[in-house]
C-alpha positions as CSV (number, residue, x, y, z in Angstrom):
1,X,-144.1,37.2,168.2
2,X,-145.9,34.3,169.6
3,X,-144.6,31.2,171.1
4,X,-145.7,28.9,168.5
5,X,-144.2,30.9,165.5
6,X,-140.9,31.1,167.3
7,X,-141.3,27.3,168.4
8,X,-142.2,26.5,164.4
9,X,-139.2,28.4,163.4
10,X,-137.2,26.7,165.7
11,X,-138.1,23.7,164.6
12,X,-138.0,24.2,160.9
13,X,-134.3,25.4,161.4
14,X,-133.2,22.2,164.0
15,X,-134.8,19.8,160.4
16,X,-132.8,22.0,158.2
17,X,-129.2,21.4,160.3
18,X,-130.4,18.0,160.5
19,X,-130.3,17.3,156.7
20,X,-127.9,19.9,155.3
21,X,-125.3,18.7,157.8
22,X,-124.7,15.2,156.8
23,X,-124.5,16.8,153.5
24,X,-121.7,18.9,154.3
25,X,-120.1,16.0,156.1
26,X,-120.4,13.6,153.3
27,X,-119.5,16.3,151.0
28,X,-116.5,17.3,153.0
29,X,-115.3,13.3,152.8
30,X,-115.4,12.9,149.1
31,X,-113.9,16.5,148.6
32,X,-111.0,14.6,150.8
33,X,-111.0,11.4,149.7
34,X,-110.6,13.1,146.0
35,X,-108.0,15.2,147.5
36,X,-105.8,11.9,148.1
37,X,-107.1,9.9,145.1
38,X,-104.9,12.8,143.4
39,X,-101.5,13.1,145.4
40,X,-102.4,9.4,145.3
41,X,-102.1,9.3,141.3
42,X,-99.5,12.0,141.2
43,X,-97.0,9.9,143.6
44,X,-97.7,6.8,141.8
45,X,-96.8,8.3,138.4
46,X,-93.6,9.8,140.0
47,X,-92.5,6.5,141.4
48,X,-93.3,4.6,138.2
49,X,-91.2,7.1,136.1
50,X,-88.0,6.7,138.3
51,X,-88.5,3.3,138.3
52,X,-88.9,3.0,134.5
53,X,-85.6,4.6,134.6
54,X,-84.0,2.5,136.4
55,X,-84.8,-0.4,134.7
56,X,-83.9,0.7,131.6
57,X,-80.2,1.6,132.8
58,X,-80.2,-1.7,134.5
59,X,-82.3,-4.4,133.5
60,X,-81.2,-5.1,130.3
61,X,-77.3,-5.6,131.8
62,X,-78.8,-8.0,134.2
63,X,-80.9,-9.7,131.0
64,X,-78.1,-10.1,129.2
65,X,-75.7,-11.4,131.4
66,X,-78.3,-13.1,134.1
67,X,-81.0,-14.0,132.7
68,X,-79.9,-15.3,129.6
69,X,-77.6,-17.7,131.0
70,X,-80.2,-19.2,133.4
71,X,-82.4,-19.7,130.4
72,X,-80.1,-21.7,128.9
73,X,-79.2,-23.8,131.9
74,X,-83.1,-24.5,131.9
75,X,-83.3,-25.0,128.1
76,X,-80.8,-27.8,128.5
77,X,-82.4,-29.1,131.7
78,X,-85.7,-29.4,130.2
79,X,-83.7,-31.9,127.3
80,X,-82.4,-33.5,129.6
81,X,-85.6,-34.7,131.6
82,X,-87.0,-35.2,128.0
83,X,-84.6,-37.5,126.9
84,X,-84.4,-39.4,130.1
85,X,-87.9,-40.1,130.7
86,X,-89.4,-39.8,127.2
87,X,-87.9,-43.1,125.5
88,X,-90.3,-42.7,122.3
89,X,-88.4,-40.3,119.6
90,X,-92.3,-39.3,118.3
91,X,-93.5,-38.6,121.8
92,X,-90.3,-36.3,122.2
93,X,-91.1,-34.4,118.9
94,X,-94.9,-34.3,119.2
95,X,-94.2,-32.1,122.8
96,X,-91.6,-29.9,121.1
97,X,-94.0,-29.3,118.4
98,X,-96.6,-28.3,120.5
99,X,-95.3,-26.8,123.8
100,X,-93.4,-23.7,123.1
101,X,-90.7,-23.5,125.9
102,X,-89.5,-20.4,124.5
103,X,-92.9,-18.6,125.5
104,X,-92.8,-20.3,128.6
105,X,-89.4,-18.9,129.3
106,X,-90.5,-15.9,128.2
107,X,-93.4,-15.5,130.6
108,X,-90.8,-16.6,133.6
109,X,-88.8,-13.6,133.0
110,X,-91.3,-11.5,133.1
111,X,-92.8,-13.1,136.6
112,X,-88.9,-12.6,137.8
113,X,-89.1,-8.9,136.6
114,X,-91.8,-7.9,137.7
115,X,-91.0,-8.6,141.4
116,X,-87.8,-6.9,140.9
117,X,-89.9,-3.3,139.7
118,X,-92.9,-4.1,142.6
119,X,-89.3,-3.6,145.0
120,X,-87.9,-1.0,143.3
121,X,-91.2,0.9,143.0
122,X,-91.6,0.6,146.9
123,X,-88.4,2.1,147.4
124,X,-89.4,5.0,145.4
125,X,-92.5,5.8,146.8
126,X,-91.2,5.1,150.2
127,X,-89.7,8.7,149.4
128,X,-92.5,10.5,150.1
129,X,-93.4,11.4,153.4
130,X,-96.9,11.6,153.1
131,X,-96.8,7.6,152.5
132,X,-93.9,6.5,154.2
133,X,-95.8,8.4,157.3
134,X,-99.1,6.2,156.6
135,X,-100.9,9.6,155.6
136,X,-101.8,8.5,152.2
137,X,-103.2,5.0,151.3
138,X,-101.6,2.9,148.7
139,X,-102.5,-0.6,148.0
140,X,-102.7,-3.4,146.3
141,X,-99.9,-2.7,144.3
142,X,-99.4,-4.9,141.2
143,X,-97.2,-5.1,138.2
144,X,-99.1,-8.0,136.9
145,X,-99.2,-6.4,133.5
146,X,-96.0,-5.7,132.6
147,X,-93.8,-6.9,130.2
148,X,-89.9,-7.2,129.6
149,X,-87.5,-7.4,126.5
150,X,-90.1,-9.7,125.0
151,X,-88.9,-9.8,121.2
152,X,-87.6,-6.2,121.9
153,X,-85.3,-4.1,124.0
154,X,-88.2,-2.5,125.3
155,X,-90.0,-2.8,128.7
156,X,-93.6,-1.7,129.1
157,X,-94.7,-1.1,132.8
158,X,-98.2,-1.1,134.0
159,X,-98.9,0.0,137.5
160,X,-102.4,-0.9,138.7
161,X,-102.8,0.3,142.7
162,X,-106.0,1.1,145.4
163,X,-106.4,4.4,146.8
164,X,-109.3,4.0,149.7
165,X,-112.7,3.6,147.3
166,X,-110.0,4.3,144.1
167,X,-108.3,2.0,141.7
168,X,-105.9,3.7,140.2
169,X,-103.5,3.1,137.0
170,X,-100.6,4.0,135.1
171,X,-98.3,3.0,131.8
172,X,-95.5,3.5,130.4
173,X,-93.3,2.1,128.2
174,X,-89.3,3.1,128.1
175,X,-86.0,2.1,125.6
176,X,-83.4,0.1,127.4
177,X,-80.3,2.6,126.9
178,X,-77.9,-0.2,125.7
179,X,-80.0,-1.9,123.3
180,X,-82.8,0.4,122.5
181,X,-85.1,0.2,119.2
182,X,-83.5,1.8,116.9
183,X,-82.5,0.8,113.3
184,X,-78.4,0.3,114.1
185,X,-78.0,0.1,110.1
186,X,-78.9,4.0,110.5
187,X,-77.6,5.3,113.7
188,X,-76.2,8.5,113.6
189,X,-72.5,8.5,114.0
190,X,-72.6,12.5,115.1
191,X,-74.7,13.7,118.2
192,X,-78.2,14.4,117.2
193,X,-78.0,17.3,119.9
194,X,-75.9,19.5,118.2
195,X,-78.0,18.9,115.1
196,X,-80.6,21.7,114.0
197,X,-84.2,20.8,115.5
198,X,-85.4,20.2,111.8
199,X,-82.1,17.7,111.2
200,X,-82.4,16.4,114.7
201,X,-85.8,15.5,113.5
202,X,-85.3,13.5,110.3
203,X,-82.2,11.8,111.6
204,X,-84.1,10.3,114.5
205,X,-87.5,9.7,112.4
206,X,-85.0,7.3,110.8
207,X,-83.0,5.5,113.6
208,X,-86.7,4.9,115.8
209,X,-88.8,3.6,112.4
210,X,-90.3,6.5,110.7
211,X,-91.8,4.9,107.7
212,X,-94.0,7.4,106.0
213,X,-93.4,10.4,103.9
214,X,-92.0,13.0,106.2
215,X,-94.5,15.2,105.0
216,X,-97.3,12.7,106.2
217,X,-99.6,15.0,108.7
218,X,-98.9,14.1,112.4
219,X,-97.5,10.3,112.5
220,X,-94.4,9.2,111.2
221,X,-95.4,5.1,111.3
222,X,-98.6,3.1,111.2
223,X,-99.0,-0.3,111.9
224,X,-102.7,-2.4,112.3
225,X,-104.7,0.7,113.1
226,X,-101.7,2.5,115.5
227,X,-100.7,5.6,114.7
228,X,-96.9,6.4,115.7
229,X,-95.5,9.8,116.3
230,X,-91.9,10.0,116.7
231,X,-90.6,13.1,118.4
232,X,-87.6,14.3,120.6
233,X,-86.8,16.8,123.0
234,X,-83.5,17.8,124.6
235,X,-84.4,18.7,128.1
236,X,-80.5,19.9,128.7
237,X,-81.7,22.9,127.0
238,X,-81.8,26.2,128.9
239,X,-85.4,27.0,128.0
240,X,-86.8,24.2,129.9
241,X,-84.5,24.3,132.9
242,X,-87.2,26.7,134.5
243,X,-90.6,27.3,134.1
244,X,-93.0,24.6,132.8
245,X,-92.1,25.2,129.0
246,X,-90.7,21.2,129.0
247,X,-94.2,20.3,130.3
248,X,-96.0,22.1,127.7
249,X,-94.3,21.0,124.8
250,X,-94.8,17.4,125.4
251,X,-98.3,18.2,126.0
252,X,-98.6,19.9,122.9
253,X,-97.2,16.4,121.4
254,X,-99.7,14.7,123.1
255,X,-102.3,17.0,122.4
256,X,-102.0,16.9,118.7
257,X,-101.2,12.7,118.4
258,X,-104.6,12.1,120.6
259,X,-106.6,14.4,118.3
260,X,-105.8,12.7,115.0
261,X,-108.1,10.1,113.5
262,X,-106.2,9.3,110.5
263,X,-107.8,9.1,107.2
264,X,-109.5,6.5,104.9
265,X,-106.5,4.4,104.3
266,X,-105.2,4.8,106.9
267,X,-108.0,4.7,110.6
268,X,-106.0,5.5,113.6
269,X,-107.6,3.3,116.7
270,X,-104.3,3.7,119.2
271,X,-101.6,6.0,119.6
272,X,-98.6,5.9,120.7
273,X,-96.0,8.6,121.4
274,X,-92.5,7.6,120.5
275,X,-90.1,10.6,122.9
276,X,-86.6,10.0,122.2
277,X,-84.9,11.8,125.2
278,X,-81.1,12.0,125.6
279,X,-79.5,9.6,128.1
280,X,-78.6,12.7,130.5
281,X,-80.5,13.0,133.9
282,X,-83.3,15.3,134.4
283,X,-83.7,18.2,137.3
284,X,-86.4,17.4,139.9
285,X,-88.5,20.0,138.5
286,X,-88.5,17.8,135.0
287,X,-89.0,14.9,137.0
288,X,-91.9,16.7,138.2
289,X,-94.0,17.5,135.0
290,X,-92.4,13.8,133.5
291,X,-94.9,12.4,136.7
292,X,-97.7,14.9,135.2
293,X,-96.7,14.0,131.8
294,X,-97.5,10.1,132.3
295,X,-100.9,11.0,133.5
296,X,-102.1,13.4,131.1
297,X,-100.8,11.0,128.4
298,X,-102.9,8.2,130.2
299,X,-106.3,9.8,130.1
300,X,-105.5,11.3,126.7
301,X,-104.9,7.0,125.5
302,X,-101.3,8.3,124.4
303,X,-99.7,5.6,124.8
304,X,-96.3,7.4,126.0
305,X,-93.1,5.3,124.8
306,X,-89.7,7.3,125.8
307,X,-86.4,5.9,124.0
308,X,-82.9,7.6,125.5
309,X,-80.3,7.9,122.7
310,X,-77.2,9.2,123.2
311,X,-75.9,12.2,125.6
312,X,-76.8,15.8,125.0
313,X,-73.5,17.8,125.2
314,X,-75.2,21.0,126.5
């Protein structure tokens, strides 16, 4: 063959490396970078869930017995300064009429609480080695979104973190065991365990604010374009000790809440998923799928709402 065919072929295969191979490289990066962005989310949804829990065991003690007081002791401090600089009685009503210290209060808590779930959220995700060893990137971590026992028992979390080029988000929203959400005019007085699943069902439709017909397709409330599914599942049960059967049926939950629309008098906008969960610990593998759970939930706009009512005596 002659020189310049074999110097031509050379040449055309030197161009080819020379653009395929910053391809590959930049290919190989984001195939990485995804990699991370997903360990990334999956530990972030982990941490969030245990730290949900413990709030909700927690929390609303210290609310109750902390937080409460100090609220007074700055209710009766604010009269005070009121009444001592303020001589005009009109004056003094005008800024009660208009500035509402109970909302003020109200968003102090919440500033308070949230610092105390940014430290408990480090703490979990400190428990994975791939962080704690500065292999994966987490930043910027903020619960800026978050909400606590306003007008409720509830707390609502929302997690927003960077992940390299990523932002990355998660929500959820969990029942303080002591107080909870629940109608207490119609709290079961036996354990809603042993109940059948179809009498577990009602009972609890009742005590978390089922409102329509029980035959009504899919949700059991609606309120201002939300639709509201209430379900439960006893993950004590020896079918979803193994496996990933307790995965699955939640999913199915979600799955069947995200597709429905509603109807004419009724237009569903938002969802959200009302789990009532008994107040007994879950296995790591539950843990596991919960983490999974979170995030399927998330890109499915589930909002996922999990209530823990009473123990499970399996």
């Amino acid at each position: 063959m002659p020189d310049h065919i074999l110097k031509e072929k050379k040449g055309s295969v030197s161009l080819e490396a020379a653009i395929l191979l910053p391809l590959i490289i930049i290919l190989f990066v984001v195939f990485i970078c995804l990699i991370n962005c997903v360990i990334a989310q999956d530990c972030i949804n982990q941490s969030l869930y245990k730290t949900a829990d413990f709030m909700s065991r927690y929390a609303f003690v210290y609310n109750e017995k902390g937080m409460k007081t100090l609220e007074k002791k700055v209710f009766e401090k604010i009269d005070e300064l009121i009444s001592e600089y303020i001589e005009s009685e009109k004056i003094r009503d005008k800024i009660y009429q208009y500035i509402d210290f109970n909302k003020l209060v109200e968003y102090t808590d919440d500033l308070i609480y949230r610092q105390i779930a940014l430290g408990v959220f480090h703490i979990y995700l400190n428990e994975s080695e791939l962080y704690k060893k500065g292999l994966l990137r987490i930043e910027d971590i903020t619960f800026e979104e978050s909400k606590f026992f306003n007008s409720n028992d509830d707390i609502v979390l929302k997690v927003k973190a960077k992940s390299g080029m990523f932002h990355l988000k998660s929500a959820i929203r969990i029942g303080c065991w002591i107080g909870g959400k629940f109608d207490s005019s119609i709290v079961s007085s036996d354990n809603v365990w042993d109940m059948d699943n179809f009498t577990r069902g009602r009972t609890l439709r009742d005590i978390f604010g089922g409102t329509l017909p029980y035959d009504y397709p899919v949700i059991a409330a609606y309120s201002n374009g939300t639709g509201i599914s209430i379900k439960s599942i006893d993950h004590t049960a020896a079918s979803y000790q193994t496996g990933n059967h307790f995965e699955m049926t939640i999913r199915q939950m979600i799955d069947k809440l995200a597709d429905y629309k509603g109807d004419n008098n009724r237009p569903v906008t938002s969802r959200i998923l009302i789990l009532v969960m008994p107040e007994n610990k879950m296995n790591i593998n539950q843990n596991s799928s919960m983490s999974r759970i979170i995030s399927y939930a998330n890109t499915k706009n589930v909002f996922l709402d999990i209530q823990l009512y009473q123990e499970s005596k399996k």
